[in-house]
C-alpha positions in Angstrom: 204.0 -8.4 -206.1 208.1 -8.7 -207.1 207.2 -12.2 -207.7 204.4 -11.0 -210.5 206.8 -8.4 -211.7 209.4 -10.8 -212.2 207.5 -13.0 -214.0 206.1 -10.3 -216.0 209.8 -9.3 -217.4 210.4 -12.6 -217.7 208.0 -12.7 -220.1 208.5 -9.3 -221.8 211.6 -10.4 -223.5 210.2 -14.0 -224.8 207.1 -11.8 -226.1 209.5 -9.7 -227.9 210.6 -11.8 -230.0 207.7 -13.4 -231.0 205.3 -10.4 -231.2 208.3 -7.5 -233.0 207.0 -4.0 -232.1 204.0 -5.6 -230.2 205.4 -6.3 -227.1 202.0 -8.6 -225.9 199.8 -11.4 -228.1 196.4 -8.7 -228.0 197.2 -6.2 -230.4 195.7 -3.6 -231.8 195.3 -2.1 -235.6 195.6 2.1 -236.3 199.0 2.7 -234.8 201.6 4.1 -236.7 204.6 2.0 -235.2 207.0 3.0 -238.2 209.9 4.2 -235.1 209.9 4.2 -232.1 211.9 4.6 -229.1 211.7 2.3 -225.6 212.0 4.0 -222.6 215.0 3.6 -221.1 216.3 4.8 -216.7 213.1 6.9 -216.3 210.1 8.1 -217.7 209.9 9.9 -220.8 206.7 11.4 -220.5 204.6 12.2 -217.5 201.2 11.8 -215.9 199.6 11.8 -212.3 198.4 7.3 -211.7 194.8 9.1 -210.9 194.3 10.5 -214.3 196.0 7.4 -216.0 193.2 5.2 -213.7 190.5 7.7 -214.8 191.1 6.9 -218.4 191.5 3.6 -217.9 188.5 2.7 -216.3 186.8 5.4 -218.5 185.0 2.8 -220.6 184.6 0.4 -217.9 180.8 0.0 -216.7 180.5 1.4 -213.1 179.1 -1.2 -211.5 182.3 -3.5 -212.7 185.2 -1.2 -211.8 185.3 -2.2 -207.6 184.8 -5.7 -208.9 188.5 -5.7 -210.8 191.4 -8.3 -209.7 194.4 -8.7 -210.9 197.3 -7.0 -213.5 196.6 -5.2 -217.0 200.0 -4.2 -218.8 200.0 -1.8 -222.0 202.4 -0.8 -224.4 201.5 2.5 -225.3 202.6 4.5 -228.5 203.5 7.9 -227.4 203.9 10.1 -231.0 205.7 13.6 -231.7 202.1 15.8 -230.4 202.0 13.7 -226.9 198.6 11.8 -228.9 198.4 8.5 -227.6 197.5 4.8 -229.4 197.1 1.7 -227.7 199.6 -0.8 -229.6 199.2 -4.0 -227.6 198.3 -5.4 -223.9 198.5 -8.2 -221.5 195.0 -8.6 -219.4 195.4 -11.1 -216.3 192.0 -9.6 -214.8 189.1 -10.8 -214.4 187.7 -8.4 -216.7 187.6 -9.2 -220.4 189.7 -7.2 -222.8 186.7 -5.8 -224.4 184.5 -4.6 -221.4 187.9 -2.5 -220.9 187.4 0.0 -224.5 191.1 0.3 -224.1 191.7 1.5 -227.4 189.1 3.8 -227.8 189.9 5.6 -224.3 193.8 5.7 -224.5 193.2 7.4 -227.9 190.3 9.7 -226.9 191.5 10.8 -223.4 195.3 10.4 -223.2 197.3 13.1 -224.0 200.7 13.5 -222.7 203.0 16.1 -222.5 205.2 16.8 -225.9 207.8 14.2 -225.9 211.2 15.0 -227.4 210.6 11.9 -229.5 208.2 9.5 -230.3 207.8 7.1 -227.5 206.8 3.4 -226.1 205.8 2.8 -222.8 205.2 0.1 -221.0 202.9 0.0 -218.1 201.7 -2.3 -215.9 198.8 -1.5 -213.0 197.8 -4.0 -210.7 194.2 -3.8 -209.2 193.3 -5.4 -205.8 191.0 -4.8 -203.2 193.2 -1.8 -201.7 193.0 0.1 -205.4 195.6 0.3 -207.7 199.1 0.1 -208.2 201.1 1.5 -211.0 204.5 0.0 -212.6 206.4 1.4 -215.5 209.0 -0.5 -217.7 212.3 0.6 -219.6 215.2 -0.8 -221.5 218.7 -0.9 -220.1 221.6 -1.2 -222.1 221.7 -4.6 -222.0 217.9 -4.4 -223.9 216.9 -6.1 -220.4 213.7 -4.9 -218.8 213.4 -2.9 -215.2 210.5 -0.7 -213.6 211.8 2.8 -214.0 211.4 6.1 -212.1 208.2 7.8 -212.9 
């Protein structure tokens, strides 16, 4: 798993640069990325792994979601009402991008908790047989990337 996680940094900071404010090559249209702030030591805003899977695998078809292997990162656009838009993702499942209604359920059923600011996350869940693990991402100082407290 540190070895995946490592790799996935890696490859945070050459996407970057190449992508601007979309931090991964599938991005999405109807976000209003005009400013935004990175988190940074810890989580900005707040909710429970269970209701984040829930959403998740909201638009996922039943039959599929014991069937899923392998890691889904997001960047999520956080704005000033705790509203949620899906900006861009990374899929390494074996589920394709658009069995996973990813856009449509982020904005639908994610609503977080008023952030002082508007906010990007960055989070990265890694599904195996055992269920699902959950990873978030910040800046340091150094713009270098690091799982944060949550």
């Amino acid at each position: 798993m540190s070895k995946k996680i490592t790799l996935l940094l890696l490859f945070f900071g050459l996407l970057a640069k190449g992508y601007g404010q979309h931090l991964f090559e599938e991005k999405f249209k109807g976000c209003a990325i005009d400013q935004f702030t990175l988190e940074k030591d810890s989580a900005t805003v707040h909710l429970p792994d269970r209701e984040l899977l829930t959403i998740f695998l909201s638009g996922v078809a039943p039959k599929e979601r014991q069937k899923i292997r392998g890691i889904l990162t997001v960047q999520i656009l956080v704005d000033g009402q705790g509203n949620s838009c899906l900006v861009s993702l990374r899929n390494e499942t074996n589920l394709k991008t658009r069995k996973w209604h990813l856009p449509q359920a982020v904005a639908a059923g994610l609503k977080w908790p008023i952030p002082p600011k508007k906010v990007a996350l960055v989070l990265a869940v890694k599904f195996t047989e055992k269920g699902a693990q959950f990873r978030r991402f910040g800046v340091d100082n150094s713009l270098d990337w690091k799982v944060i407290k949550t």
